[in-house]
C-alpha positions in Angstrom: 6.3 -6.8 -10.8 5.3 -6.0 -14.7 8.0 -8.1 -15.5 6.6 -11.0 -14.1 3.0 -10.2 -15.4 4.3 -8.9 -19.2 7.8 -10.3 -19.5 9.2 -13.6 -20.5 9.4 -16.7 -18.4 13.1 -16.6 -18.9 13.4 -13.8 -16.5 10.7 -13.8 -14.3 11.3 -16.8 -11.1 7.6 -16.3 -10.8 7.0 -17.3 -14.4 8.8 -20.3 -14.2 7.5 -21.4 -11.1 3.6 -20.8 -12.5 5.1 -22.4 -15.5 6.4 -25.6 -13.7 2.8 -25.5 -12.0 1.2 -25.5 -15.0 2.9 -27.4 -17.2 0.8 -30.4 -18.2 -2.5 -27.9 -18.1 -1.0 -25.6 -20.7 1.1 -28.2 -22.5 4.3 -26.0 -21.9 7.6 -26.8 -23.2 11.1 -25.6 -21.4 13.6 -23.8 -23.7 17.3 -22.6 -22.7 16.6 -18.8 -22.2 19.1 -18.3 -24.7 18.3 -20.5 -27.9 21.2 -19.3 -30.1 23.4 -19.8 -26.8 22.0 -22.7 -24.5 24.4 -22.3 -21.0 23.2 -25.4 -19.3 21.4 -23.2 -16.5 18.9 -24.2 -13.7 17.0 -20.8 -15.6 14.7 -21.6 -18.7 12.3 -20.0 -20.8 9.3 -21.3 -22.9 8.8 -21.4 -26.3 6.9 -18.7 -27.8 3.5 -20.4 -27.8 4.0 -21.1 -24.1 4.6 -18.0 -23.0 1.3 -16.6 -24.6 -0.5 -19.5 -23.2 1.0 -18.4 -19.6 0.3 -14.7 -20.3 -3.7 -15.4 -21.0 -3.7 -17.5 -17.5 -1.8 -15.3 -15.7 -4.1 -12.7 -17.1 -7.5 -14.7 -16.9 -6.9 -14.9 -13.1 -4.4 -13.2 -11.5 -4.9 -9.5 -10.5 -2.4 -6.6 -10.2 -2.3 -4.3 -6.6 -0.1 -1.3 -6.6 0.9 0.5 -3.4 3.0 3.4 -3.0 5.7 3.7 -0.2 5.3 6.6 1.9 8.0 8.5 2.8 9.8 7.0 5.7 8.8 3.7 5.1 10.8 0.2 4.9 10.2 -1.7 2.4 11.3 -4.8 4.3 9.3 -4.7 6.9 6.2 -4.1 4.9 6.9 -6.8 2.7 7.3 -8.9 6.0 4.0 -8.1 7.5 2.6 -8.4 4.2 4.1 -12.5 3.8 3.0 -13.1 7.3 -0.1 -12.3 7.0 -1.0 -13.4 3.3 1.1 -16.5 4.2 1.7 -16.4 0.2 2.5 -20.5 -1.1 4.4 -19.4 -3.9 6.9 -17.3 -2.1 9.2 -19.8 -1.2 12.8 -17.8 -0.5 11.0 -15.5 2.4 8.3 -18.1 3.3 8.8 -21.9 2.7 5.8 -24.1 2.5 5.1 -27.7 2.6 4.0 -27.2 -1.1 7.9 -26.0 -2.0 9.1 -29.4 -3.0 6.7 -30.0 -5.1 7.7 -27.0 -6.8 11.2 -27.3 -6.3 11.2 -30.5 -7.7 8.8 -28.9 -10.8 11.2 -26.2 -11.6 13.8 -29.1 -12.1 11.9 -30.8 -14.0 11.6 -28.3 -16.9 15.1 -27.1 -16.1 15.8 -30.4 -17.1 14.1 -30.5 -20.1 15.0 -27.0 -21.1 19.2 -28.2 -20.8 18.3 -31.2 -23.2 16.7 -28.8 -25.6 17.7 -29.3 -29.5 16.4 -26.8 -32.0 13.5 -29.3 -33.9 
């Protein structure tokens, strides 16, 4: 989970959804994760100004919960009970929403831009 609250957008799917959210807000600009080696892929980063500007949202108003697993325990299942009763809008490979198109569509959007990328 620290990767997605510390990291890069480039590797975190909850960056680049929150990103895609976010993007007129926070003026935010998609990059290929790799700038000396674009790839063409559906996965993009932000330019380094963007990710700070994420970072200080994310941080602003989002708020870290750690829990540790008992012995014994399945992950899985917690993590089940846990989506079905937090019903969580942004999870949207375990839960679905009506909101996912919008985001789906979002995340294309800046994939888009990120594969048209140029270095200025």
């Amino acid at each position: 989970m620290c990767i997605h609250i510390f990291g890069k957008t480039g590797s975190s799917t909850l960056r680049r959804t929150l990103s895609a959210l976010l993007r007129e807000p926070l003026e935010l600009r998609a990059v290929p994760r790799n700038l000396a080696r674009p790839d063409g892929s559906a996965n993009y980063s932000l330019d380094s100004s963007g990710d700070e500007r994420l970072a200080e949202w994310m941080h602003a108003r989002l708020r870290l919960s750690v829990w540790v697993r008992p012995d014994g325990v399945v992950l899985d299942e917690i993590e089940t009970a846990v989506l079905n009763a937090l019903r969580p809008t942004l999870n949207l490979a375990k839960m679905g929403s009506l909101s996912d198109r919008r985001v789906k569509a979002a995340r294309a959007a800046m994939a888009e831009e990120a594969r048209a990328w140029r270095e200025a």
